[in-house]
N, C-alpha and C positions, 0 to 999 in steps of 0.2 A: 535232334528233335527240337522244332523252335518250340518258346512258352506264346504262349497269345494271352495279352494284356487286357482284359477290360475295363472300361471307365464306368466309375459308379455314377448309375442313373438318379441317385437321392437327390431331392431340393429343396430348399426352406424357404417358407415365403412367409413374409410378413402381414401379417392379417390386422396390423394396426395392436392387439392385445397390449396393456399395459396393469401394469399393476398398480394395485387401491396405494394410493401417496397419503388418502386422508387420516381422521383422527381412528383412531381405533379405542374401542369401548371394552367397559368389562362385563361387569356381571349385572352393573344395573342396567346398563343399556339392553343388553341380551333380554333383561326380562322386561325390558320397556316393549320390545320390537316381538316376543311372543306376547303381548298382552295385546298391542293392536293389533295384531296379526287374526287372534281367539276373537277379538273382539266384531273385527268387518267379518269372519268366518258366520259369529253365533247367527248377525243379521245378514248373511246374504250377501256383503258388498264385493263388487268386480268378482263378483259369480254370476254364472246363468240366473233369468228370471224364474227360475225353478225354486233355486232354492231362496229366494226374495221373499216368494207366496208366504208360506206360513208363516214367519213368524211376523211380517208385518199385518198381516191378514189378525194374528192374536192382536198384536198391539193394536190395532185400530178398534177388533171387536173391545176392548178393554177402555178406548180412549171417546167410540161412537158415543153411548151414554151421557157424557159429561157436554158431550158437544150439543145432543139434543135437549139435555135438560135444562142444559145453557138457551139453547134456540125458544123455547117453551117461556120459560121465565122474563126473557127478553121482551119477546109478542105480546104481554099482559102487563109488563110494567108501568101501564098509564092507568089499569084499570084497579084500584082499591080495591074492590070487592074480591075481582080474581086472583087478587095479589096474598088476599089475606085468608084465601082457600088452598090457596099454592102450597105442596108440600115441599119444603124445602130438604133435599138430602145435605147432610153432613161430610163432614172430611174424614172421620170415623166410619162414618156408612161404606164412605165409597172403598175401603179397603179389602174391602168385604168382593172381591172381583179376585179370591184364593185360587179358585176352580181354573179359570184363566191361565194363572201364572204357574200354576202346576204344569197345565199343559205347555204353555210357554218355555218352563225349563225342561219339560221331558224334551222339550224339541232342540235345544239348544245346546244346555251342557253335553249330551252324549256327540254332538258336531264336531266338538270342540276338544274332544279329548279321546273318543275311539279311535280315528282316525291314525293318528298315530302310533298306538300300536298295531292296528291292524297292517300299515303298509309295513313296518318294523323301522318308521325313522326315528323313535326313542335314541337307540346308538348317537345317533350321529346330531343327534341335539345335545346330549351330554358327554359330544365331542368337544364341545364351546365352553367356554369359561358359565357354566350354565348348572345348577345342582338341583336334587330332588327339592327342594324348597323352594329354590328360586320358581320350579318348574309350576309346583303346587302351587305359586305365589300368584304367577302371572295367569294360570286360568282359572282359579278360584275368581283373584280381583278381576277380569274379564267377565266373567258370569253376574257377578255383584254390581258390575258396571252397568249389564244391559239388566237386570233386572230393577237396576235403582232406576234407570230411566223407563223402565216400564209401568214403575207403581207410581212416579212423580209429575210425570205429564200430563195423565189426565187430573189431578189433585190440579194442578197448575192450569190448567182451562178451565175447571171448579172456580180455583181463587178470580181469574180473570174474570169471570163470570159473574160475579158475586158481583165483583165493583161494578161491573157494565150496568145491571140491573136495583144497585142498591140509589138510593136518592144521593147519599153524598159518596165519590168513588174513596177519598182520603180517609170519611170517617170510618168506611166499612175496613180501610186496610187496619187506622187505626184501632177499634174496636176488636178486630180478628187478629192483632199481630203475634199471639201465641201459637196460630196458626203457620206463622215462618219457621217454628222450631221443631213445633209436633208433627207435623208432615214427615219432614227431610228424617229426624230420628226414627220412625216408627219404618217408614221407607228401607232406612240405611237395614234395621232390623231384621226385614223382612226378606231384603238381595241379600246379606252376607247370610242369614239362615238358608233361603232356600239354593245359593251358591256351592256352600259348601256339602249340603243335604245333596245334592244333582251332582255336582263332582265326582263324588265318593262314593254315589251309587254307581256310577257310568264308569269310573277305573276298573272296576271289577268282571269289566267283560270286555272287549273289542268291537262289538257288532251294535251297531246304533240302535236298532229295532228294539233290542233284548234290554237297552240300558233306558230306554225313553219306555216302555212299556212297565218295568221296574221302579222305576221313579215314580209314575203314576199310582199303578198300585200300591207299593209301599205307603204312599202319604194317602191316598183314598183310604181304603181296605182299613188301613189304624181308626179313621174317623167312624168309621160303620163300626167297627168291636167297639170301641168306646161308647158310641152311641147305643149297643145293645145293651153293655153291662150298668150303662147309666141307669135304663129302665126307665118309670113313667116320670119320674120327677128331674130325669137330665145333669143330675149330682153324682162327679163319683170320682172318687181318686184319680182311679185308672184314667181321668181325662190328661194326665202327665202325661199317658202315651199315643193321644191323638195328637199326629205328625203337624195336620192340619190346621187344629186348633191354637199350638205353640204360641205361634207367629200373632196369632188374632188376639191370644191372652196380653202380650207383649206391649201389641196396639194398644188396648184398653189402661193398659197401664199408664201407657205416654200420654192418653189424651182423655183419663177420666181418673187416675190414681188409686184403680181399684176397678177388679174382674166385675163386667157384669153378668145378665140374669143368662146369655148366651153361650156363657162359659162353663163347662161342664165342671169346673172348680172352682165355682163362684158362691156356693154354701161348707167347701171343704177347709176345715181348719188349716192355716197358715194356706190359704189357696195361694196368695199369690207368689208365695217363695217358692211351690211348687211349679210352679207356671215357669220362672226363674231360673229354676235350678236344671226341669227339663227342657227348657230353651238351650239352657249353658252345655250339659251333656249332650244334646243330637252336635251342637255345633263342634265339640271336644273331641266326641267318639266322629263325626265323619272329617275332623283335620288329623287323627291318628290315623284312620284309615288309608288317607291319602298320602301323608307321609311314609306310611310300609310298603304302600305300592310302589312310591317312586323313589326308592333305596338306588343309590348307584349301582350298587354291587349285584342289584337283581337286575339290569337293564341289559 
């Protein structure tokens, strides 16, 4: 009985593939490249024009204001009379655009971090030289990135503005230069609060919908009980637990050295340590939170 031979059909073809020769990164690289990754994610970039809409649709309602109020003041600057009836908004006033950036980060942080658990690529990002801190790191400072650019841009069309319209542009910079520090602080205050506040609500679910409506609520909802237990005269301890107000006490602080008459802790003995101390706790309790969620050992 003869054996019959066959020849194997396999073949290997060269498809060019070569392997990365360059430098190779560690841990801080890793969180460089998830930080800009969360970051063109929060706004839309080299995404559909879908997800573009909203959040520069916020930004701009946040940024239109400054631009028209700039457009107003311009058109009357030759006229004394109209000039001296003009009301001029403040750099303090304009921070007061909270409402906005609520909804800003209900839209944003939960992008930038449901996601991820819901497809289950957790694993295989803390496949990488890559840990729950580093992880927490780079989409907390992502969030604080676009938020600090959310609350400083239009302040910065304001400042522009100011000199366009003021008679001398130098003296007005001159005059206003405490203006270059109280901005950028009260700002810086305002993205790392509501970054870590939006993070730390949005880890605790997987589904965008649930953590951006969550977010909302949570900081609304606290400003309305506060406001009720205020009563007629708008004073009351319990304003430590308006989510809303935190941020705004904070502001007053950087750019008046003392809460004003808006503050629901602004006739409350040691108001402002209170103000302070529950700025320091929401930011403490939502970086603990976010550190339990993203435990290696639970991923």
């Amino acid at each position: 009985m003869s054996t019959v031979h066959t020849t194997p059909r396999g073949a290997v073809y060269d498809r060019g593939y070569r392997p990365y020769q360059g430098p190779r990164g560690g841990r801080r690289e890793a969180r460089l490249a998830l930080w800009r990754l969360s970051v063109r994610r929060a706004l839309g970039l080299r995404r559909s024009w879908r997800q573009k809409v909203a959040p520069w649709l916020l930004l701009a309602a946040a940024t239109v204001p400054a631009v028209v109020y700039v457009g107003m003041a311009y058109s009357i600057r030759n006229d004394p009379y109209e000039m001296a009836r003009f009301d001029f908004i403040t750099y303090r006033e304009y921070f007061n655009v909270s409402t906005l950036l609520v909804l800003f980060v209900a839209l944003t942080a939960p992008d930038v971090v449901c996601p991820d658990r819901a497809r289950r690529v957790l694993p295989l990002l803390f496949s990488r030289p890559l840990t729950g801190v580093d992880y927490v790191l780079a989409k907390v400072g992502a969030i604080t990135t676009v938020v600090f650019g959310f609350v400083v841009v239009p302040q910065v069309v304001l400042f522009v503005g100011h000199m366009l319209v003021a008679d001398g542009a130098l003296d007005y910079f001159t005059d206003n230069a405490e203006v270059l520090w109280q901005v950028p602080v009260a700002a810086a205050l305002f993205a790392v609060y509501y970054a870590v506040l939006g993070v730390a609500v949005a880890s605790l679910t997987d589904r965008r919908v649930v953590a951006g409506v969550a977010i909302a609520g949570v900081t609304f909802v606290s400003g309305i009980v506060v406001a009720a237990l205020a009563g007629g005269d708008g004073t009351t301890p319990f304003g430590v637990l308006n989510l809303l107000g935190l941020p705004l006490d904070l502001r007053d602080l950087v750019f008046e050295g003392e809460l004003t008459t808006e503050s629901a802790l602004h006739d409350v003995d040691g108001g402002e340590g209170l103000a302070v101390l529950g700025y320091t706790a929401v930011v403490l309790v939502g970086a603990a939170i976010l550190l339990h969620r993203y435990r290696e050992i639970d991923l």
